[in-house]
C-alpha positions, 0 to 999 in steps of 0.5 A: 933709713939710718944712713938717710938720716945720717946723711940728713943731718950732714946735709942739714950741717952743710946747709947752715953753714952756707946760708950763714955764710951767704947771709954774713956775706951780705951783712959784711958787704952792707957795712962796706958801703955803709950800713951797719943794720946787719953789723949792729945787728949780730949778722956778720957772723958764721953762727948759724944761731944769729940767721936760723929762721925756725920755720925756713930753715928748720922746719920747712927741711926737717918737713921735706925730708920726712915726707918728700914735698917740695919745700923751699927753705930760708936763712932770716934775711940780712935788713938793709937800710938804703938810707945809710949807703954811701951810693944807694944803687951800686951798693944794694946791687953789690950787696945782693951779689955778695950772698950767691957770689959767697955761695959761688966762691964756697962751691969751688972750695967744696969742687977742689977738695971734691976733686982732690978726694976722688983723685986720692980715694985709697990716701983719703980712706988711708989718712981718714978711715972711718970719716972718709965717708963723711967727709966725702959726703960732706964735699959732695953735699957741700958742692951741689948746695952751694951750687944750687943756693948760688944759681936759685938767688941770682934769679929775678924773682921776689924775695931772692937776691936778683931781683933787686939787681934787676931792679936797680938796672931796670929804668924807673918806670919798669923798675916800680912795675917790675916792684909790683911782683913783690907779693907774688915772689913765692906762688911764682917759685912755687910754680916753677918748682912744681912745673918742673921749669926751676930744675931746668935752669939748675940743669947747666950747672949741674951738668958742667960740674958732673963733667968737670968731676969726670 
């Protein structure tokens, strides 16, 4: 139970940091196109105190670690204000992207220095001793968070990021049907979860990695 707990917490780490940095990617883009919401508003930032939402990003892991249910966690999301873009369509698109991509771009830092470690695990034990295991635990982690926050918000389904990419590809008129699954975002994940459907789209990814590691 300790070393659960211990990796828990290294867990726990590793996850706001990268929803800090998906939310702060967001933020930033934002201020590129135009908008300075999230910029005005503290975003642009890596503390994790200025994107932690008590329940999603607390609460809900904290819960899922104590009992095993199949909970679905959030960072406080980044507003924008379309208003303020300089091109209303290609911004909010760049901007949605730029949270999974930033999740994408941390998974391949956290693969290279994962890959590095296992190719140098006597050098890595030598240099590191006693965190070696930490620091194993904190690549792998990192690897297969960051993976799995990229390939979950680039899906086009309400709230997550790729549902405003769909919308703005979308014609007019599918756009504002497609709009109507809004308040229905989260019973749809919820399904998906539960079905056991989510874990195959994560599937590809994650064999892709387990080979390249090998």
């Amino acid at each position: 139970m300790e070393r659960n707990v211990a990796d828990f917490i290294l867990l726990f780490v590793v996850l706001l940091f990268s929803l800090s940095f998906h939310e702060a990617s967001h933020a930033w883009t934002a201020l590129r196109f135009g908008d300075d919401t999230g910029y005005l508003m503290g975003r642009v930032t890596l503390n994790p105190l200025a994107h932690i939402d008590v329940f999603g990003t607390v609460l809900f892991p904290v819960i899922a670690f104590l009992t095993g249910w199949p909970l679905i966690g959030w960072a406080k999301p980044v507003p924008v204000n379309t208003a303020r873009l300089t091109d209303v369509k290609k911004g909010h698109i760049y901007i949605s992207l730029a949270g999974p991509g930033s999740n994408l771009l941390l998974a391949i830092v956290f693969f290279v220095g994962l890959k590095l470690f296992l190719m140098n695990q006597g050098l890595a034990v030598e240099i590191l001793g006693g965190f070696a295991n930490p620091a194993f635990q904190i690549l792998r982690f990192g690897l297969w968070v960051n993976v799995a926050l990229a390939v979950f918000n680039v899906l086009p389904i309400p709230p997550l990021d790729g549902h405003w990419v769909l919308y703005h590809l979308l014609p007019y008129h599918a756009a504002q049907v497609f709009d109507q699954l809004r308040p229905y975002g989260f019973i749809l994940l919820y399904i998906l979860l539960l079905t056991g459907i989510l874990s195959y789209i994560f599937l590809p990814a994650f064999w892709l990695i387990n080979a390249a590691l090998r």
